[in-house]
C-alpha positions as CSV (number, residue, x, y, z in Angstrom):
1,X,-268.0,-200.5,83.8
2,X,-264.5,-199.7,81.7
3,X,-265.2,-200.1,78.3
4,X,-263.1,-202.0,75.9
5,X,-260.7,-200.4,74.0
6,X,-258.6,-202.6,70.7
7,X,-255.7,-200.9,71.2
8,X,-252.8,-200.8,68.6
9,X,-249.5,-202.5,70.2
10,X,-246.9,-203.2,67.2
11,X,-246.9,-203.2,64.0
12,X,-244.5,-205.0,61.0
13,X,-243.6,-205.6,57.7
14,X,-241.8,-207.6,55.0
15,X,-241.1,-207.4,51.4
16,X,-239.6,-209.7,49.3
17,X,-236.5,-209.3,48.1
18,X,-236.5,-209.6,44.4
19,X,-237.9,-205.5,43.1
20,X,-239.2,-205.2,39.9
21,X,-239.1,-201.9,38.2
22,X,-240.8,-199.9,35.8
23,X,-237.8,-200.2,33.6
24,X,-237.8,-203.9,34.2
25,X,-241.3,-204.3,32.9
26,X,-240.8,-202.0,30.0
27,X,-239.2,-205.4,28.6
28,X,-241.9,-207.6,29.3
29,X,-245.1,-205.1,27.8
30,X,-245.6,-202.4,25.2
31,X,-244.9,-199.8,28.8
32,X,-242.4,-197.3,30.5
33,X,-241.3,-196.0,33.3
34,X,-242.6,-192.3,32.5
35,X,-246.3,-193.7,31.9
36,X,-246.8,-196.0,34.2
37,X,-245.5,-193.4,37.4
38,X,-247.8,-190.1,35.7
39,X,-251.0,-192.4,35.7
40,X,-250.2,-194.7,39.1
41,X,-247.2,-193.2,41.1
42,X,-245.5,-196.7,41.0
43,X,-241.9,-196.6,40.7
44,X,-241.4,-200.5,41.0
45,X,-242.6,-203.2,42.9
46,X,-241.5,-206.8,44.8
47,X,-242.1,-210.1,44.2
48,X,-242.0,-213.3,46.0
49,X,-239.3,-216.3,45.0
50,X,-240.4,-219.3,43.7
51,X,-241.4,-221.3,46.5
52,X,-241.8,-217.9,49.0
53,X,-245.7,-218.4,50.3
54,X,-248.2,-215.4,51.7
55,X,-248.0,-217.5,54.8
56,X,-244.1,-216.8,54.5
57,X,-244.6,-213.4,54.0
58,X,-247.1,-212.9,56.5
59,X,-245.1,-214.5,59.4
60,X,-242.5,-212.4,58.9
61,X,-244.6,-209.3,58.8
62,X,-246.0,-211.1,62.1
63,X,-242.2,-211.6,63.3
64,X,-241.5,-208.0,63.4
65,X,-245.0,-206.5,64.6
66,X,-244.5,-208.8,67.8
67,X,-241.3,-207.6,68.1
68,X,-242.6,-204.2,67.8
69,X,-245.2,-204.5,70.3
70,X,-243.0,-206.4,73.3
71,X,-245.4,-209.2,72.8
72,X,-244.6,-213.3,73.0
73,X,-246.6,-215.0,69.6
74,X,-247.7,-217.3,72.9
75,X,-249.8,-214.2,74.4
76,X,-251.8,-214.0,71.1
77,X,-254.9,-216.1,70.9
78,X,-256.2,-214.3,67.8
79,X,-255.0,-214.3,64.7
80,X,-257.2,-212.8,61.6
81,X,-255.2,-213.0,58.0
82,X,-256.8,-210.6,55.2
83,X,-255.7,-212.3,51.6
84,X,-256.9,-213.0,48.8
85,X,-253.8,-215.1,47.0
86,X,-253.6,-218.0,49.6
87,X,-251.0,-220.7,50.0
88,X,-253.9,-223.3,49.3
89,X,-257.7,-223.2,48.9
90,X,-258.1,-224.9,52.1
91,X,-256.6,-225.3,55.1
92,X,-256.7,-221.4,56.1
93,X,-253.4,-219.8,56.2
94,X,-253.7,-218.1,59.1
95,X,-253.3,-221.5,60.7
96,X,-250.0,-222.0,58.6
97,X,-248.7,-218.7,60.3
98,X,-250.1,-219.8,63.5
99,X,-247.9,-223.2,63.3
100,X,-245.2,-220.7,62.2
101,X,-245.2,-218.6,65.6
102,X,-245.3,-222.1,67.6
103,X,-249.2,-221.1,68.6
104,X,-251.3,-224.0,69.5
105,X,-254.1,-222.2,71.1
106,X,-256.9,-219.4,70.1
107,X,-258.0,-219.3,66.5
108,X,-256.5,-218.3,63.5
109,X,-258.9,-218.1,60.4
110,X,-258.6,-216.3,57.0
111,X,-260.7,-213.1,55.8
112,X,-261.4,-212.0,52.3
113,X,-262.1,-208.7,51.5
114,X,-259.6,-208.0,48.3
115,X,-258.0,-204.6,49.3
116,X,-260.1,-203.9,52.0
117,X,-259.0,-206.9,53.6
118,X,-257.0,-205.5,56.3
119,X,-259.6,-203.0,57.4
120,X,-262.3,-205.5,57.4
121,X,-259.9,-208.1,59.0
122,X,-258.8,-204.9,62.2
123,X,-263.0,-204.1,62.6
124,X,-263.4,-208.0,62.8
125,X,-260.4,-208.1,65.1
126,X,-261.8,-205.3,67.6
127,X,-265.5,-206.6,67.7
128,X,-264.0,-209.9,68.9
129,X,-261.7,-208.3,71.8
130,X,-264.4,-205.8,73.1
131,X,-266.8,-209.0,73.0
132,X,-264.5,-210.6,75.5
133,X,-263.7,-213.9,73.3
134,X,-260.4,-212.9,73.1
135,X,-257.7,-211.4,74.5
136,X,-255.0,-210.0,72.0
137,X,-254.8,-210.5,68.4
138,X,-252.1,-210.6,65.4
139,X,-254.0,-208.8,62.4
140,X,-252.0,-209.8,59.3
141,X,-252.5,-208.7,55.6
142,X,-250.1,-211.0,53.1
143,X,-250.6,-210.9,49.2
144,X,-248.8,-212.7,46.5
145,X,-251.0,-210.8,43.8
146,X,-247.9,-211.5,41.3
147,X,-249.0,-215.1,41.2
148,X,-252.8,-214.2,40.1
149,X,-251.1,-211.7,37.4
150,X,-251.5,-211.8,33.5
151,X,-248.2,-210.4,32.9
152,X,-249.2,-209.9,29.1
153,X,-252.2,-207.4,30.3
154,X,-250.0,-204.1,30.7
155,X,-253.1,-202.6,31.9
156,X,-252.8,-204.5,35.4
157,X,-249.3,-206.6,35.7
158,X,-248.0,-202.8,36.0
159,X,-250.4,-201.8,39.2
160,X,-249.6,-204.8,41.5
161,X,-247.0,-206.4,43.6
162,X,-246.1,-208.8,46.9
163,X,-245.6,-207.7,50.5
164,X,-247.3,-208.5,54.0
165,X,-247.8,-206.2,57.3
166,X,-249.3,-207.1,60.5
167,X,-250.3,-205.5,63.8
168,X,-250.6,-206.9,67.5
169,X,-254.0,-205.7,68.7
170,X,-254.9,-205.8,72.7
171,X,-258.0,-205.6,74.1
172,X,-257.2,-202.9,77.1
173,X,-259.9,-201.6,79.8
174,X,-259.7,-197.9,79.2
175,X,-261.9,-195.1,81.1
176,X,-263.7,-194.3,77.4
177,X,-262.4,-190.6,77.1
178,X,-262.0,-188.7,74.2
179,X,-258.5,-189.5,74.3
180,X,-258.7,-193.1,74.6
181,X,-256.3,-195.2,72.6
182,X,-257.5,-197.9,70.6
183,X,-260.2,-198.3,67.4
184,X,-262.5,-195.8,67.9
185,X,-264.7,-196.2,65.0
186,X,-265.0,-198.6,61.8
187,X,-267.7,-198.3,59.0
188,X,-267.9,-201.6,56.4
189,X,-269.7,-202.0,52.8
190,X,-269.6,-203.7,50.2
191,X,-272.2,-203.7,46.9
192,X,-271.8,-207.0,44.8
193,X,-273.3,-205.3,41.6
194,X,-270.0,-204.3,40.9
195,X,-267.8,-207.7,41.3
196,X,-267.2,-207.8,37.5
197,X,-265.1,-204.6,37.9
198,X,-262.5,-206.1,39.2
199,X,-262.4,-209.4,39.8
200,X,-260.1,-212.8,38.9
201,X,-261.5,-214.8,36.1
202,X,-261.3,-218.5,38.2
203,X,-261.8,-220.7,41.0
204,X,-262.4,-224.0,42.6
205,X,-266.6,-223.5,42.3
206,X,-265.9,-221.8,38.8
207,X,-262.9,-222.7,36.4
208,X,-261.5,-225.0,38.7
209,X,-258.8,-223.0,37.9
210,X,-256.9,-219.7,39.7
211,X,-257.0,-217.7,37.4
212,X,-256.3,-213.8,36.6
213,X,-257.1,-210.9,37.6
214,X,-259.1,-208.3,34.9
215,X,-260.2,-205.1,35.5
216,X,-262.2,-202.1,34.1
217,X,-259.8,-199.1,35.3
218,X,-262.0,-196.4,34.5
219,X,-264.9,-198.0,36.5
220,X,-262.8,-198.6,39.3
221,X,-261.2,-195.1,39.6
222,X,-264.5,-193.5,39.5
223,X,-266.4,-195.4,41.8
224,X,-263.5,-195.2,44.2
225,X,-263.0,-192.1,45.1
226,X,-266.8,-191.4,45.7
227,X,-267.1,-194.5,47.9
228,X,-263.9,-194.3,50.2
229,X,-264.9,-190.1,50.5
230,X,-268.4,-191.2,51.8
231,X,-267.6,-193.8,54.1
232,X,-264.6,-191.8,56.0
233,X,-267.5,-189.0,56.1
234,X,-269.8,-191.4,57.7
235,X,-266.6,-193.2,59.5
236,X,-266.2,-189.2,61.3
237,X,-269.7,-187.8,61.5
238,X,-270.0,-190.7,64.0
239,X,-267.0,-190.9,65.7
240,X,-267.4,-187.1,66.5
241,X,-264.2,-185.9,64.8
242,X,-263.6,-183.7,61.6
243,X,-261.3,-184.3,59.3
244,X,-258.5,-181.2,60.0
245,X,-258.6,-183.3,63.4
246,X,-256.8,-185.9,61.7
247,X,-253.5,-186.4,62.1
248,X,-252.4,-189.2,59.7
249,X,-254.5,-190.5,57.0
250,X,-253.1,-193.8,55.9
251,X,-255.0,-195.1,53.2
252,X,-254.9,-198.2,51.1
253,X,-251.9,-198.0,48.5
254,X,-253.7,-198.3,44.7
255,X,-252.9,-195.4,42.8
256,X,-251.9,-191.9,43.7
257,X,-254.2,-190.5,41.9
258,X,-256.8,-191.7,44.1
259,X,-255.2,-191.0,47.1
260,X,-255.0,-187.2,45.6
261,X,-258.9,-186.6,44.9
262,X,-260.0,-188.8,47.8
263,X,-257.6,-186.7,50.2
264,X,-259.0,-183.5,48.3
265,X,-262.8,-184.4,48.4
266,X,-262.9,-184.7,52.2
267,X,-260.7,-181.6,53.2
268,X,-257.3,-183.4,54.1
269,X,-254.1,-181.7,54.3
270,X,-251.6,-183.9,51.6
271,X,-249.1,-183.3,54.2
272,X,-251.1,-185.6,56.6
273,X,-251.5,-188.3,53.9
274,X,-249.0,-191.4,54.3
275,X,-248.0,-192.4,50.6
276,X,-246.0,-195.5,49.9
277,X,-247.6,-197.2,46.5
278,X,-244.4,-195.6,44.4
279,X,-242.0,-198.2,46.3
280,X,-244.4,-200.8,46.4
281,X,-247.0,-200.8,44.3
282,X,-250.4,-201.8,44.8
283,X,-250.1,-205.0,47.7
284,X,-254.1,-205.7,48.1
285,X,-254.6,-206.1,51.9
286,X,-251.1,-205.8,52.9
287,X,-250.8,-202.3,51.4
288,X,-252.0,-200.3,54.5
289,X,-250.2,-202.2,57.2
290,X,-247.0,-201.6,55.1
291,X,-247.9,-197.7,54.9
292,X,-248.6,-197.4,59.0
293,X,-244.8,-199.5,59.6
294,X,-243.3,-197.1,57.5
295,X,-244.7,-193.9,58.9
296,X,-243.9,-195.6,62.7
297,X,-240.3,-196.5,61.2
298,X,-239.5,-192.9,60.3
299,X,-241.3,-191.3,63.2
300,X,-244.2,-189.3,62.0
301,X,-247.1,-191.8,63.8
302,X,-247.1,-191.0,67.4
303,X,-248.4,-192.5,70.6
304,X,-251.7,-190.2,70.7
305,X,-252.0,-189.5,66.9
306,X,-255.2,-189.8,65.1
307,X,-255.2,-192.1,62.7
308,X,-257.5,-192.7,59.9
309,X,-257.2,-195.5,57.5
310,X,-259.4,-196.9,54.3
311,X,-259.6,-198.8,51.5
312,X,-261.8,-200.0,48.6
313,X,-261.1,-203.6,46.7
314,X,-263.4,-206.1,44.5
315,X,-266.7,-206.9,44.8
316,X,-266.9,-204.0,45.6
317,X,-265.6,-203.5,49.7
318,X,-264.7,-201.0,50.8
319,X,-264.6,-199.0,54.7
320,X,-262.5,-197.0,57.1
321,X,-261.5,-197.4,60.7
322,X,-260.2,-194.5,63.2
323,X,-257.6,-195.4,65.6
324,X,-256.1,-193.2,68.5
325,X,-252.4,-194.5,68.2
């Protein structure tokens, strides 16, 4: 029998339109420009209008991805949505974005996994499709991180912004050679000794309250790069591969910093790495989906590639998928 392959159809993205700059929050904090880019590689970041929802953002990430792909938002009878800044604690606002395409069949659920969201939410995607359940499915990361922000703490207001990026994934009978497309490989964890590392001080069970985000920036740097470099080890030792077989190593957008040492642990060219954080900033789970429609946009992903992609977020999560594009 064929196996099942989650192949990669489209992908898409959307920013707000409202950019906040280094500059600009050199006026709100005791900050600048010159600091905040030598320690994060953030030139500025967007935020979403009063009234703009992650469901708003992530439908038009969803919009273009479809688009992308060739694909009617009738054929889709998945959708997963990685966030953690929701329009509401409940209903799910996947299904918001599911109304929003017109899509009254399949399922359409929220996942969260902070930053690792979106490769959490694509390994929970392609273990559906290969079980046969379903068919084809939008994978959507959407964050309105501004909104959980204590713009007085200069030490995180500076590292975050607001953006959403989605993919259309199909579940295609393929003849399981090396040179398959599709998700070849994901590897999950997550350790909750760690949750008060980075974390948001409310909640409905909690505070009642939504509270902010805090962080220990140290702790977080260090265990960082040591997690995401063992987990893409395991993520290739598995899969076969070696990392100079890589082609494009899109990673979750945090700091560049981390990007550097995790890039230079495992033996990655930095040409191969795919860096966007200085335009955006640090979007949570939208970040990577953001970083693979730009490198499709300019032309460097292509049809064959190799693609490996990570992240690490609160609680801690963190995990890496391979994908033959």
């Amino acid at each position: 029998m064929s196996p099942i392959r989650s192949v990669i159809l489209g992908c898409g993205g959307y920013l707000p339109e409202t950019v906040l700059t280094n500059n600009d929050l050199a006026k709100i904090v005791d900050t600048s420009d010159e600091w905040i880019f030598a320690r994060t590689g953030i030139r500025e970041r967007h935020i979403a209008a009063e009234g703009e929802l992650t469901s708003d953002l992530g439908t038009k990430a969803a919009l273009q991805a479809l688009e992308h792909a060739g694909v009617e938002a009738r054929d889709i009878d998945l959708i997963i949505l990685a966030t953690s800044t929701p329009d509401n604690t409940f209903p799910a606002s996947a299904v918001t974005i599911q109304a929003n395409l017109g899509i009254t069949h399949g399922a359409a659920f929220d996942l969260q996994a902070v930053c690792s969201g979106f490769v959490f939410a694509l390994s929970t995607a392609d273990n559906f499709l290969k079980s046969g359940q379903f068919r084809r499915a939008l994978v959507i990361g959407a964050e309105t991180f501004s909104r959980i922000l204590d713009w007085e703490d200069r030490s995180t207001c500076v590292l975050f912004g607001d953006g959403a990026g989605a993919v259309v994934v199909d579940a295609q009978k393929l003849n399981g050679a090396g040179l398959d497309r599709g998700i070849l490989m994901s590897e999950l964890r997550s350790d909750g000794r760690h949750r008060e590392k980075l974390y948001v001080d409310g909640g409905p069970s909690s505070t009642g309250t939504v509270g902010h985000l805090r962080m220990n920036g140290r702790e977080v740097f260090r265990h960082a790069v040591t997690n995401i470099s063992d987990v893409i080890e395991v993520t290739l030792a598995k899969s076969g591969y070696s990392a100079d077989q890589i082609d494009w190593f899109v990673p979750h957008q945090a700091n560049k910093r981390i990007l550097d040492g995790t890039a230079r642990k495992i033996g990655l060219d930095p040409e191969k790495v795919v860096i966007t954080v200085e335009k955006h900033a640090n979007t949570s789970a939208a970040s990577i989906p953001l970083a693979l429609n730009v490198a499709l946009e300019d032309g460097r992903i292509q049809r064959g590639d190799l693609v490996l992609m990570e992240a690490m977020g609160g609680g801690f999560t963190w995990g890496a998928v391979l994908v033959r594009w």
